[in-house]
C-alpha positions as CSV (number, residue, x, y, z in Angstrom):
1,X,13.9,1.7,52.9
2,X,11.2,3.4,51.7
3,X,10.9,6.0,48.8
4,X,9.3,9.6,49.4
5,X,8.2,12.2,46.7
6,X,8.3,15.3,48.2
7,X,6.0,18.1,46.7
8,X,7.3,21.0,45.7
9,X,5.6,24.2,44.1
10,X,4.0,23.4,41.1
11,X,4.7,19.5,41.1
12,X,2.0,16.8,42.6
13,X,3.0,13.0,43.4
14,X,0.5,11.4,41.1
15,X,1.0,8.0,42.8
16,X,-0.9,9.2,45.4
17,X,-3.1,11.5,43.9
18,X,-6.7,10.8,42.0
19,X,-6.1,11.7,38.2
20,X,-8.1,14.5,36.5
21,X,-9.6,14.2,33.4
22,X,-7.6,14.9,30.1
23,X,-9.5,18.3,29.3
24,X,-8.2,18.9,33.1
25,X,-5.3,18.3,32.7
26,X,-4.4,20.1,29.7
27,X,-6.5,23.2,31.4
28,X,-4.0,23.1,34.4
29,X,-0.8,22.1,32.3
30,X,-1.5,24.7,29.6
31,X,-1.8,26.9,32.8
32,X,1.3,26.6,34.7
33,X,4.8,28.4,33.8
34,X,7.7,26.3,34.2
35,X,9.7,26.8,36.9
36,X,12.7,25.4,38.2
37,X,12.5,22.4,40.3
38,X,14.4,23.4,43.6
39,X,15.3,19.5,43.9
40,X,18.3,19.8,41.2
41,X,21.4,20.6,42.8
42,X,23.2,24.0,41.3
43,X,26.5,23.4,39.8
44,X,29.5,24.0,41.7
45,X,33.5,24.3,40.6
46,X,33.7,20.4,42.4
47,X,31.7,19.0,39.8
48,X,33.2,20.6,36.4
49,X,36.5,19.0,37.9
50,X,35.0,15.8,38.5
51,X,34.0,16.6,35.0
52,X,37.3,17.0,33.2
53,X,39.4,14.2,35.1
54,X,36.7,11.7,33.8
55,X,36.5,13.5,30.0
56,X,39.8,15.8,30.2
57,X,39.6,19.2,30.0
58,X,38.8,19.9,26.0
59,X,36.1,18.1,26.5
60,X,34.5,20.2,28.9
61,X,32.7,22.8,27.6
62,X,32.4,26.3,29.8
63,X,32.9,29.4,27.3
64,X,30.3,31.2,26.6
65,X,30.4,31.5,23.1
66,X,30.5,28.1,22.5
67,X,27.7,27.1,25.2
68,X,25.4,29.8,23.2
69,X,24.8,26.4,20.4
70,X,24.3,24.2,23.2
71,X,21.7,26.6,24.7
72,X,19.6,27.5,21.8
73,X,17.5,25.5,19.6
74,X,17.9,25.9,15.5
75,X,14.9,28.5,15.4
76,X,16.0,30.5,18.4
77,X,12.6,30.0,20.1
78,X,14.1,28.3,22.9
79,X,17.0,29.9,25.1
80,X,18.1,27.6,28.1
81,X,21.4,29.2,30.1
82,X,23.3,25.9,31.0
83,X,26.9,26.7,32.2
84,X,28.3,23.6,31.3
85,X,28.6,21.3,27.8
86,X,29.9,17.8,28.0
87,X,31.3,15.8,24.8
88,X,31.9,12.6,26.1
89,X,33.6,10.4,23.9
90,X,32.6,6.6,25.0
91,X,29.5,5.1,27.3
92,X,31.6,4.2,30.1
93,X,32.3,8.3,30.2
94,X,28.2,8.6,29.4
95,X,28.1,5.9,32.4
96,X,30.1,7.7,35.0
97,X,28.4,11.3,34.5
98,X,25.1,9.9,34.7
99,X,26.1,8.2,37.7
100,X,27.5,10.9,39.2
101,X,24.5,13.5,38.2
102,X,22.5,10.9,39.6
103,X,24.1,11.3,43.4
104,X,24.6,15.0,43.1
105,X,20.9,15.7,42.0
106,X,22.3,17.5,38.7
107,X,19.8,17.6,36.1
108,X,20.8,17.6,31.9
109,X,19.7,17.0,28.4
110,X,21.0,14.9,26.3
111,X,21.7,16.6,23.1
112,X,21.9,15.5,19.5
113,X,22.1,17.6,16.6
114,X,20.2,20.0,18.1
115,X,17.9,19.8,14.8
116,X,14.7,19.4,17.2
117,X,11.4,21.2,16.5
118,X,9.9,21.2,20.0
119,X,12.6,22.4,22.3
120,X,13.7,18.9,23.8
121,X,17.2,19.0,22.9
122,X,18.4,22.6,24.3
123,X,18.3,22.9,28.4
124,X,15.0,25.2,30.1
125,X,17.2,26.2,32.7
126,X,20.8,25.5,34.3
127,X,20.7,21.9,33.1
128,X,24.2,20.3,32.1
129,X,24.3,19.6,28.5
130,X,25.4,15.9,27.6
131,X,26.2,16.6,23.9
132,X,26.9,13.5,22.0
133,X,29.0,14.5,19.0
134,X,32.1,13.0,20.1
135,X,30.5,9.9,20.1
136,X,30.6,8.9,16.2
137,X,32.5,6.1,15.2
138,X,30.8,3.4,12.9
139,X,31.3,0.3,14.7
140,X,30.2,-2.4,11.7
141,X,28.6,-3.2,8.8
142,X,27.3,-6.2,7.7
143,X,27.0,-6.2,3.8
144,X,24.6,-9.7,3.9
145,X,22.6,-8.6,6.7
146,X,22.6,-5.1,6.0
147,X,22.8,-4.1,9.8
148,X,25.1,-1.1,10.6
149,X,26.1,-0.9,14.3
150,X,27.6,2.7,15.2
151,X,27.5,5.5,18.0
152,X,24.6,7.3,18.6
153,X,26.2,10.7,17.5
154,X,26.9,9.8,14.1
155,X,25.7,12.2,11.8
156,X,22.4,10.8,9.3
157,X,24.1,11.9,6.2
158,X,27.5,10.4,7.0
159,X,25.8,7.1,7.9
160,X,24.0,7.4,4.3
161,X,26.9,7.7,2.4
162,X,28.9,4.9,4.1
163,X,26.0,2.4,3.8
164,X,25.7,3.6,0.3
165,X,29.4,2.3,-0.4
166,X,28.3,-1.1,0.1
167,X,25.1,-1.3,-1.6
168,X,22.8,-0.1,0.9
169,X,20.4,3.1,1.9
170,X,19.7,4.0,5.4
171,X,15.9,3.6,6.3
172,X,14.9,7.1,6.7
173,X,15.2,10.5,5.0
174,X,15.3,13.9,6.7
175,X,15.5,17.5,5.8
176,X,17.6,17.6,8.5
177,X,20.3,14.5,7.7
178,X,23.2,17.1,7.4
179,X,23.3,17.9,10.7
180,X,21.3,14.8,12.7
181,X,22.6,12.7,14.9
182,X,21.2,8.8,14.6
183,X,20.9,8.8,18.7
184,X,18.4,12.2,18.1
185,X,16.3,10.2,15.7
186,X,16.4,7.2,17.8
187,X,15.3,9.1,20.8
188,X,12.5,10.9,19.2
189,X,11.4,8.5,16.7
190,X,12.2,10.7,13.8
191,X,9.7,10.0,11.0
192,X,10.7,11.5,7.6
193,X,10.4,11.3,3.8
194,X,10.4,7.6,3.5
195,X,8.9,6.2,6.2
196,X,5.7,4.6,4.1
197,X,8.2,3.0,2.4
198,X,10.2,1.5,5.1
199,X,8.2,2.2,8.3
200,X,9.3,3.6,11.7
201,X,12.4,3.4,13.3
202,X,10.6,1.2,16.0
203,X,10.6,-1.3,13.2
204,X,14.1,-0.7,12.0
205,X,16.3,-0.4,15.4
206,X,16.9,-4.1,15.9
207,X,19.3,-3.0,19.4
208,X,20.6,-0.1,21.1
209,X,22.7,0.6,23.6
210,X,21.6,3.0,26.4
211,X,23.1,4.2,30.0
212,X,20.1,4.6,32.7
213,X,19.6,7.4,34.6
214,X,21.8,5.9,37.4
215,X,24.8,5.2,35.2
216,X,24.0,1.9,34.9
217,X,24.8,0.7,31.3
218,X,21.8,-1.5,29.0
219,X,23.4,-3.4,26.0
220,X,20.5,-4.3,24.3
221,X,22.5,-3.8,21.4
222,X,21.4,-6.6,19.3
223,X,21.4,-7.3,15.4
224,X,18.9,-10.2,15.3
225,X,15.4,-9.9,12.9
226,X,13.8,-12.3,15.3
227,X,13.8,-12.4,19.0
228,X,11.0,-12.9,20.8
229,X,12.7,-13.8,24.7
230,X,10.3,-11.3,26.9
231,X,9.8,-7.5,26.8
232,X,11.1,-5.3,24.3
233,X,13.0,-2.8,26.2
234,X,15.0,-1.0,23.3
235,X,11.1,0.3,22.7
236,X,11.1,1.7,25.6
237,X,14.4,4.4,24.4
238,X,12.6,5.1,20.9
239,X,10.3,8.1,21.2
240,X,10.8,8.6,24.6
241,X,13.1,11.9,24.2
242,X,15.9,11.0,26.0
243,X,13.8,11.1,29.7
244,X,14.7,7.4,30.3
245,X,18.0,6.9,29.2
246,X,21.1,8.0,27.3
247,X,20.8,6.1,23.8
248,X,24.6,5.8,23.0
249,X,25.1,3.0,20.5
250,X,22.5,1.6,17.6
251,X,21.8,-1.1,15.4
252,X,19.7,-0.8,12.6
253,X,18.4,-2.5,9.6
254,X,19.4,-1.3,6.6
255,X,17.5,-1.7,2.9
256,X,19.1,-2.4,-0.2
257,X,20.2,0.6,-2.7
258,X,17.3,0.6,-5.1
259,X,18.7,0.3,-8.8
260,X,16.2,2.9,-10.0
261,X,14.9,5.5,-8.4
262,X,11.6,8.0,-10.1
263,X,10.6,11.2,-9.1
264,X,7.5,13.1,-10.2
265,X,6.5,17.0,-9.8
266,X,2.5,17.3,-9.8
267,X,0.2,20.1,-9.5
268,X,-3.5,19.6,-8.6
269,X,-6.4,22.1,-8.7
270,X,-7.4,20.8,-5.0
271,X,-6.7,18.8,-1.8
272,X,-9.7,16.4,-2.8
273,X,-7.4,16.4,-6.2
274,X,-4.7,15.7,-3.6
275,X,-6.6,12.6,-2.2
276,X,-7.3,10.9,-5.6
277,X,-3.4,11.0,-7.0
278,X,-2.5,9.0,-3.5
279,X,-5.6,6.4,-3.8
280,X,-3.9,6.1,-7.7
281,X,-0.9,6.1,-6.5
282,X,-0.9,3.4,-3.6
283,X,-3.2,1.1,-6.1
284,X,-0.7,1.2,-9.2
285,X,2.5,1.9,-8.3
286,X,2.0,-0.6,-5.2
287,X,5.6,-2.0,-3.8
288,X,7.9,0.8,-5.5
289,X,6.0,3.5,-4.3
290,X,8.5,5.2,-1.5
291,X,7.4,8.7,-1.2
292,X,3.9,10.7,-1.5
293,X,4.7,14.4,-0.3
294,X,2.1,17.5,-0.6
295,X,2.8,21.3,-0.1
296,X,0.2,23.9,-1.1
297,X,0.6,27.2,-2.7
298,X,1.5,29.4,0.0
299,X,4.5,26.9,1.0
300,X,5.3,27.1,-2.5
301,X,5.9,30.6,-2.2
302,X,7.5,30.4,1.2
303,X,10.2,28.2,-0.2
304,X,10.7,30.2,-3.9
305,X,10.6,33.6,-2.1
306,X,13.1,33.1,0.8
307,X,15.6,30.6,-0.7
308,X,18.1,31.1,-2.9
309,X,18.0,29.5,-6.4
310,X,14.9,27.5,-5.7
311,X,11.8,28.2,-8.5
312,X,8.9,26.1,-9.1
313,X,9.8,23.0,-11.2
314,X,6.6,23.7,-13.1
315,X,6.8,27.5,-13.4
316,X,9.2,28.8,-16.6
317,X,11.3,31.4,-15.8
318,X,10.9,34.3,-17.7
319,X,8.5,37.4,-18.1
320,X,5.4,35.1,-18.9
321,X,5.7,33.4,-15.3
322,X,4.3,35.5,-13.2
323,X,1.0,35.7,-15.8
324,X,1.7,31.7,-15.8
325,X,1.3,31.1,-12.4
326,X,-1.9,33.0,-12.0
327,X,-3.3,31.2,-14.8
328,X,-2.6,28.4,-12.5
329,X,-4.0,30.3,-9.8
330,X,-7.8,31.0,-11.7
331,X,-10.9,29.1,-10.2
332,X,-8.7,26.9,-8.0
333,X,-9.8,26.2,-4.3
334,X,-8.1,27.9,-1.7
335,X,-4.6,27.0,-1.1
336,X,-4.1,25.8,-4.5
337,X,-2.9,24.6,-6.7
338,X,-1.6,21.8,-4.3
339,X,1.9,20.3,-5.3
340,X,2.7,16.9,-5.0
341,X,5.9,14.9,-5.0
342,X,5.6,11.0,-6.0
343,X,8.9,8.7,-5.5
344,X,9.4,5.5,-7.0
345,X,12.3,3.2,-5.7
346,X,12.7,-0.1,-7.1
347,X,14.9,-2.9,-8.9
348,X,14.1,-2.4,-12.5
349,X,14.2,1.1,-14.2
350,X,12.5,0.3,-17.5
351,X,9.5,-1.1,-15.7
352,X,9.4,1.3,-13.0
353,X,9.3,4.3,-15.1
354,X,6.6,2.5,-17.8
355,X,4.7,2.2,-14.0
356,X,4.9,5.4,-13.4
357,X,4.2,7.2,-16.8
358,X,0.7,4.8,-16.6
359,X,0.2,6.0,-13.3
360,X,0.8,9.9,-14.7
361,X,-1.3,9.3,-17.8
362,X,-4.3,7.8,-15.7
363,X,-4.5,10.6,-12.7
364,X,-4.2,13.5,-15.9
365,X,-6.9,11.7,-17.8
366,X,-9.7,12.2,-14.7
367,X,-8.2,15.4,-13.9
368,X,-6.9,14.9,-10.5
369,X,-3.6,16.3,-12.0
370,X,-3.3,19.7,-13.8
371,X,0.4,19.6,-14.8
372,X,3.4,17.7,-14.1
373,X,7.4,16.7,-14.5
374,X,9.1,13.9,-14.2
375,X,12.9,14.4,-13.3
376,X,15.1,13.1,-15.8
377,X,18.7,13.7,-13.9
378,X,19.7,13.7,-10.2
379,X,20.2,17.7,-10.1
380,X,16.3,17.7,-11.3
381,X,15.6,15.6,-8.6
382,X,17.7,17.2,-6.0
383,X,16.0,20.4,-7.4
384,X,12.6,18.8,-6.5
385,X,13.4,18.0,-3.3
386,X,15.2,21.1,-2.0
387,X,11.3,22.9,-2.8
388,X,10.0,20.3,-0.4
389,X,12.5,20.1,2.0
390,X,13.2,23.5,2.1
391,X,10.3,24.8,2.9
392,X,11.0,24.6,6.8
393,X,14.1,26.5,6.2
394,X,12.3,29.6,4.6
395,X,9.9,29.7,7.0
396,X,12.4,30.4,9.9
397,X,14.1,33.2,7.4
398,X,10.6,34.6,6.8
399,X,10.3,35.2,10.9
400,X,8.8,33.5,13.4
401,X,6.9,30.2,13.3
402,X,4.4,28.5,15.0
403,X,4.8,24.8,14.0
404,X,2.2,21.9,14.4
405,X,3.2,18.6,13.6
406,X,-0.1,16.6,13.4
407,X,-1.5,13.3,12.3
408,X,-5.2,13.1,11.2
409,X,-7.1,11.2,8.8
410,X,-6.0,12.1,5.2
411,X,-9.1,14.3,4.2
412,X,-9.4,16.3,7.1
413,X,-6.0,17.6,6.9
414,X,-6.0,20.4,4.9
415,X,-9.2,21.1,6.4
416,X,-7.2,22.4,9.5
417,X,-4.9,24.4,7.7
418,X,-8.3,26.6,6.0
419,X,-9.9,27.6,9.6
420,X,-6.5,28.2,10.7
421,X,-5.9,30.6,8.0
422,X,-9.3,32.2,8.6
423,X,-8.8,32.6,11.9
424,X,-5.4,34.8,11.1
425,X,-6.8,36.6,8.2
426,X,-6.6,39.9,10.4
427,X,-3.6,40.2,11.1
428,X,-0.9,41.4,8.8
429,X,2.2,39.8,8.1
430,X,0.6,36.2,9.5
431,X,0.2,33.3,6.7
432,X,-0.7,29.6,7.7
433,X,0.8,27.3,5.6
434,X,0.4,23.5,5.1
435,X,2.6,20.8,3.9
436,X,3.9,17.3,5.0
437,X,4.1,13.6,4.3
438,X,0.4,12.9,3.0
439,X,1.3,9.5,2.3
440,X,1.1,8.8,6.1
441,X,-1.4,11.6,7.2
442,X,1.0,13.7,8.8
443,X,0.2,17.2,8.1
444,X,2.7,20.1,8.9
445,X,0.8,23.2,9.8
446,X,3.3,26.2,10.4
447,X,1.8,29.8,11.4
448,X,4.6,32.2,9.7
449,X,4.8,35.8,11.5
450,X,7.2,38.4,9.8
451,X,6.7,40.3,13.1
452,X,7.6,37.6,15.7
453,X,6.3,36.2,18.4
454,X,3.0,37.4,19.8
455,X,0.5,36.5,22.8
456,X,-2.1,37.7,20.8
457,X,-1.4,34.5,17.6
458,X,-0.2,32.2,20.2
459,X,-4.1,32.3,21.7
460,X,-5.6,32.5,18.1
461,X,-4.0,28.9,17.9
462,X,-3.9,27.4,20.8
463,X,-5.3,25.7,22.4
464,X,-8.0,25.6,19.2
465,X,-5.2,23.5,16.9
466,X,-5.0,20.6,19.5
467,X,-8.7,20.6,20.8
468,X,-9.8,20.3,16.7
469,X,-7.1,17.6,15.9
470,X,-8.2,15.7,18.8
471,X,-11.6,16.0,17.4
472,X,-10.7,14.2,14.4
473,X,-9.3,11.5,17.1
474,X,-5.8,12.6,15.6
475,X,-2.1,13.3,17.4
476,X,-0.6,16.6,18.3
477,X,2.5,14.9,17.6
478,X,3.4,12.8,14.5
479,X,7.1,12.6,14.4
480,X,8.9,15.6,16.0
481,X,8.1,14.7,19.8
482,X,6.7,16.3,22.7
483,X,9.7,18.3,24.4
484,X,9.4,20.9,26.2
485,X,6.6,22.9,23.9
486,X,3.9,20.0,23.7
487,X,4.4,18.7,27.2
488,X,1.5,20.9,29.1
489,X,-0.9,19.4,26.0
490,X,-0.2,15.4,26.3
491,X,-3.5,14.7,27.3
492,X,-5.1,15.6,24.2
493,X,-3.5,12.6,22.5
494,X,-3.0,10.5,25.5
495,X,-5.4,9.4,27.9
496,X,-5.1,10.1,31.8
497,X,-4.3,6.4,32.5
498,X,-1.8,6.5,29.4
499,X,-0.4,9.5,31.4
500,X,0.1,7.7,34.4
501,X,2.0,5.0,33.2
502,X,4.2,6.6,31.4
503,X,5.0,8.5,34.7
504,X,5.4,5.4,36.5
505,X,7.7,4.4,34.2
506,X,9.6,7.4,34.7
507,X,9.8,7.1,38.3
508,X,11.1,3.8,37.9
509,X,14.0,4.6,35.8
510,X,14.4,7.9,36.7
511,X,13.7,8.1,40.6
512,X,15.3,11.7,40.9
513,X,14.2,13.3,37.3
514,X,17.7,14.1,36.4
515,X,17.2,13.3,32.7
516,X,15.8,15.6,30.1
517,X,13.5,17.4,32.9
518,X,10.5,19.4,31.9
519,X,9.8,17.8,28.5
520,X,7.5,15.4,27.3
521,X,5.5,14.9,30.6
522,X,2.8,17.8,31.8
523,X,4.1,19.9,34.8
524,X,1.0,18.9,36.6
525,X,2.4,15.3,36.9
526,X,5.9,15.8,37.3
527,X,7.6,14.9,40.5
528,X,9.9,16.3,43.0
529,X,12.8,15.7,44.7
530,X,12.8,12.1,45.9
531,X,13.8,11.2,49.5
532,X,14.6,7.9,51.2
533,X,13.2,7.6,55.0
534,X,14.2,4.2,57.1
535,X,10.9,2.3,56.8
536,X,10.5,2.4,61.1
């Protein structure tokens, strides 16, 4: 037997075909409107009841109302019209839909939380929803090890506070933990608050569980440190957005409860300001140091504006704050002053915090920092936080946003955010904003607009954001993923061989594109239906 891609409109067999170059192929991606892939089979009344006698009926989803969550993403930018929501409750149910979708040609997404940035967890067209909420039992914990085993659609937070019970933390931190799913962050490599501290999650997953495209079921769900027997396949399912496989089950590596935890509030008069508190930082606060955040003024005001109860942990309330913060304000370089939020997590408070107030006392001395706070109770910490975790949530009450998740080197990312903001000066209601995890050099650019969406913004940004990042030999995509909105621009961060493999590898696991279609690969590259012909 041999296998057959078939070309349909708007999708090329790149096994057979001579790649372009990147620019090319960003050119032509950037170009091309999605369209449906007439290859998918439409859903019919024989497949919801196939449906419901392998999940029952509850947990087949068909009312509108309650498919309007499943269709949208968080920030209403993306609007799919699935007909159909799945909650299965085990893998062996994940098994036999995927098996089944597989033989009927019925694509879906595999949905999470449906806390995503980048449209990959909400359907582009008629795509079956696989939502994995039903899946989130803890399966163990091991208190020596420190290695939690549990379904993919456990929710972050709850994982948190069970691990904390026993003396442990999980190893990342989201804005989003309230609502995440642990199969979501798998699948897109979430990155967060923590992760100079304690790494990536390709680090931390020591096994997974995932169902293949075909229904075929991977346990790979191991809890060893070491094991060096051949490829690493669970790598495979980490990042790659839920286009290979179902992630259904996870084990992770857990770090101990730190006994002491510091938190500092800093203000600097510039990002070069910015620059020197890290260098400090990294040098003398060296194995405790777990969290270096940045956010400038205008996200500052994005967040104090637009949430309730949230005010500059540095600003007295009052009538002198308003003449306080524009003394803040005077002879400072655009942007500023620049806010910065320094966590310490270690084993011994007395000589954590005399680290820390050294640290403090040597980045005031040279000036680097104006004015600062440390936090002296949890609600001043959570106060702290909820400014720089917030700010993503008063952005998307402000209007609409145009959000760029980037990695660069450290001093040219505010850089970015300065010719953005020139280059939106004009037009009224628009303010660029920057913010992120400086401690890594991922930089969040967001574009607010109180007016919406517009064609005219959209081209003041793009393709400019991605051609300058790539520039700078940076990422268009630090930690959120590609989805469905970065997918026509891979090729700025990935050459065209890097390209092709990963499309090999998707044809290989995925012969009939059932899973998670028109995300993370450009539409110049995706395939068609596939066909099997008797090899005469």
């Amino acid at each position: 037997m041999l296998q057959r891609l078939a070309i349909q409109k708007g999708w090329i067999n790149v096994l057979s075909s001579p790649w372009p170059s990147c620019n090319v192929l960003c050119q032509r991606a950037a170009s091309n409107t999605v369209t449906r892939n007439p290859a998918y089979s439409e859903l019919n009344q024989d497949d919801v009841q196939f449906f419901k006698d392998v999940l029952g009926a509850r947990s087949v989803v068909e009312d509108e109302l309650a498919l309007e969550s499943m269709n949208k993403d968080w920030m209403g930018k993306y609007t799919g019209r699935s007909s159909l929501g799945l909650r299965p409750s085990s893998t062996d149910e994940v098994s036999q839909i995927l098996a089944y979708c597989s033989l009927r040609r019925l694509a879906l997404v595999p949905q999470g939380g449906n806390t995503g940035l980048v449209g990959g967890s909400v359907p582009v067209f008629d795509e079956v929803v696989l939502n994995m909420s039903a899946m989130n039992k803890i399966l163990s914990f091991d208190e020596v090890s420190g290695v939690l085993v549990c379904q993919s659609g456990c929710i972050l937070q709850a994982l948190e506070d069970h691990v904390s019970q026993h003396g442990y933390i999980m190893p990342l931190d989201l804005g989003a933990k309230g609502s995440c799913h642990i199969g979501g962050n798998v699948s897109t490599n979430a990155g967060g608050l923590r992760l100079l501290r304690y790494g990536s999650l390709h680090g931390s997953v020591l096994g997974l569980e995932a169902v293949l495209p075909d229904g075929t079921v991977l346990d790979l769900l191991r809890q060893l440190r070491k094991d060096n027997t051949g490829y690493d396949l669970k790598q495979l399912f980490i990042g790659s957005e839920g286009t290979l496989g179902v992630v259904t089950a996870v084990a992770i590596q857990c770090a101990p409860k730190p006994a002491s935890v510091q938190l500092a509030f800093l203000s600097c008069p510039s990002f070069a300001a910015v620059q020197q508190v890290l260098k400090h930082a990294k040098q003398s606060l060296g194995e405790i140091l777990s969290a270096v955040e940045f956010l400038d003024q205008e996200s500052m005001d994005m967040a104090t504006q637009h949430l309730p109860g949230v005010s500059n942990p540095l600003t007295q309330a009052g009538p002198d704050a308003a003449q306080q913060q524009q003394q803040q304000q005077d002879g400072l370089e655009p942007g500023g002053p620049f806010y910065m939020v320094v966590e310490t997590q270690g084993s011994n408070a007395a000589h954590d915090k005399e680290k820390l107030e050294g640290f403090l006392e040597a980045v005031m001395a040279d000036g680097s920092v104006a004015d600062g706070t440390l936090a002296e109770s949890q609600a001043q910490s959570a106060a702290i936080w909820r400014v720089r975790e917030g700010i993503t949530e008063s952005l998307v009450r402000r209007g609409a946003v145009y959000k760029y998740d980037l990695s660069m080197p450290t001093h040219k990312m505010y850089e970015l955010v300065q010719l953005v903001r020139q280059r939106v000066a004009h037009l009224p209601g628009v303010r660029a904003v920057g913010y992120g995890h400086v401690g890594d050099g991922n930089l969040h650019l967001n574009v607010s607009s109180a007016s919406g969406y517009s064609d005219q913004l959209e081209q003041l940004l793009e393709p400019f954001v991605y051609e300058w990042t790539a520039q700078q030999s940076g990422s268009i995509s630090a930690e959120h993923g590609i989805g469905l909105m970065k997918a026509p621009v891979l090729g700025y961060s990935k050459s065209s061989e890097a390209v092709d493999l990963m499309q090999r590898l998707k044809v290989l696991m995925d012969p009939h594109q059932i899973l998670n279609p028109y995300k993370v690969l450009p539409a110049v590259v995706r395939m068609g239906q596939v066909e099997k012909d008797d090899d005469k």
